[in-house]
C-alpha positions in Angstrom: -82.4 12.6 61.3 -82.9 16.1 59.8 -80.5 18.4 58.4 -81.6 22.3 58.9 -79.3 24.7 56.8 -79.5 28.2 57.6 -78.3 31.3 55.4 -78.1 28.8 52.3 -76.7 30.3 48.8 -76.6 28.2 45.5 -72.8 27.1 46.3 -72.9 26.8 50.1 -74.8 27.2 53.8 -73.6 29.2 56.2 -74.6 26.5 59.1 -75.5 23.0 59.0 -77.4 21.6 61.7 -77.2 17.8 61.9 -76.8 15.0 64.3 -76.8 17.7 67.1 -74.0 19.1 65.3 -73.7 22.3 64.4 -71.3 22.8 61.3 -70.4 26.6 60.9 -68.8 27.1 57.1 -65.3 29.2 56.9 -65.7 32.9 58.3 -63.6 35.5 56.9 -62.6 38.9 58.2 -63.8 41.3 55.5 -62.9 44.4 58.1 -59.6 46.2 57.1 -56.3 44.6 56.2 -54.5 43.2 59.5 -55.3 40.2 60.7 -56.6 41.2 63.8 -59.7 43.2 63.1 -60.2 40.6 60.5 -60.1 37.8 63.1 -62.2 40.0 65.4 -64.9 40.0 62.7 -65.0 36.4 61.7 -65.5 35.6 65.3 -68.2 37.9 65.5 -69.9 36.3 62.7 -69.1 33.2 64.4 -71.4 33.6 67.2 -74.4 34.8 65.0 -74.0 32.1 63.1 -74.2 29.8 66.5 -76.5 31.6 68.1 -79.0 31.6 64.8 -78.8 27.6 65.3 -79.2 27.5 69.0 -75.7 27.1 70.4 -73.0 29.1 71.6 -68.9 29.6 71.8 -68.8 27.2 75.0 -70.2 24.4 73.0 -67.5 25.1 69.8 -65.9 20.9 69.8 -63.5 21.4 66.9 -61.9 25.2 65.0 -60.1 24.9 61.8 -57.9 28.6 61.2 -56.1 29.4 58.0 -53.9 32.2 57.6 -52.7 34.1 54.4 -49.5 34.7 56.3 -48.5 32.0 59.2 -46.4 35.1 60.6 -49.7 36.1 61.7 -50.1 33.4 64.1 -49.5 35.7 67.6 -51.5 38.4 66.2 -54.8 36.0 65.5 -54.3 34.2 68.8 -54.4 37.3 70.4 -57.8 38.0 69.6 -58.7 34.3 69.8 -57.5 34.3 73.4 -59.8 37.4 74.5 -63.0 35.7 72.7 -62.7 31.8 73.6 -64.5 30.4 76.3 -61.5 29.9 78.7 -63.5 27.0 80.6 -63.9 25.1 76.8 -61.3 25.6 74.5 -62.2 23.3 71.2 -59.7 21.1 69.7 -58.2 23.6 67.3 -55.8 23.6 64.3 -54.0 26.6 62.3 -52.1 26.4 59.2 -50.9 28.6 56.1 -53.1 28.7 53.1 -53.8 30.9 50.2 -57.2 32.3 50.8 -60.2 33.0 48.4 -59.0 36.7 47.6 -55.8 38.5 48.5 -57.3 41.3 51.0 -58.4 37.9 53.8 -55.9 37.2 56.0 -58.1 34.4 57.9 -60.7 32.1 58.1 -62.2 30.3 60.8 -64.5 27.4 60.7 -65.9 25.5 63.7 -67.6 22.7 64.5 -70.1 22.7 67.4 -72.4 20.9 69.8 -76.1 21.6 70.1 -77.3 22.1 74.1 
């Protein structure tokens, strides 16, 4: 089986393509401070990042969240509820972490399926 990396750096890939899987790396909101127009971006990069391997939101299996803050839980899951394909929710978990620098207040990462 092949492995197809897409938007691949020295440290990481952005996607992973293997086994009909399609591994999206942690997305992080770089717009503005609050979680939600953070979470808004990540998801947005989120479905580029699907869509540039040949999948979409409705085939998402598995989403791991971290917060900075787990107070921000309703906030995220606001936005989360507007963008995820209410027919196909993934499994999905959320916890508290420290994040890679101060200003993110979450990352996603998702597995998905290939069509």
């Amino acid at each position: 089986m092949s492995i197809v990396r897409h938007e691949s750096g020295s440290r990481m890939s952005q996607v992973v393509v293997h086994g009909g899987l399609v591994h999206v790396s942690g997305q992080v909101g770089r717009d503005g401070t609050e979680v939600g127009p953070q979470t808004r971006a990540a998801l947005a990069e989120i479905d580029r990042l699907l869509a540039l391997a040949g999948t979409d939101k409705s085939r998402i299996l598995s989403a791991t969240i971290w917060l900075a803050d787990i107070a921000d839980f309703a906030a995220m899951n606001a936005v989360w509820d507007a963008w995820v394909d209410p027919a196909n929710p993934p499994a999905r978990a959320t916890g508290e972490s420290r994040l890679a620098k101060p200003i993110y207040r979450v990352e996603i990462m998702v597995v998905a399926a290939l069509p």
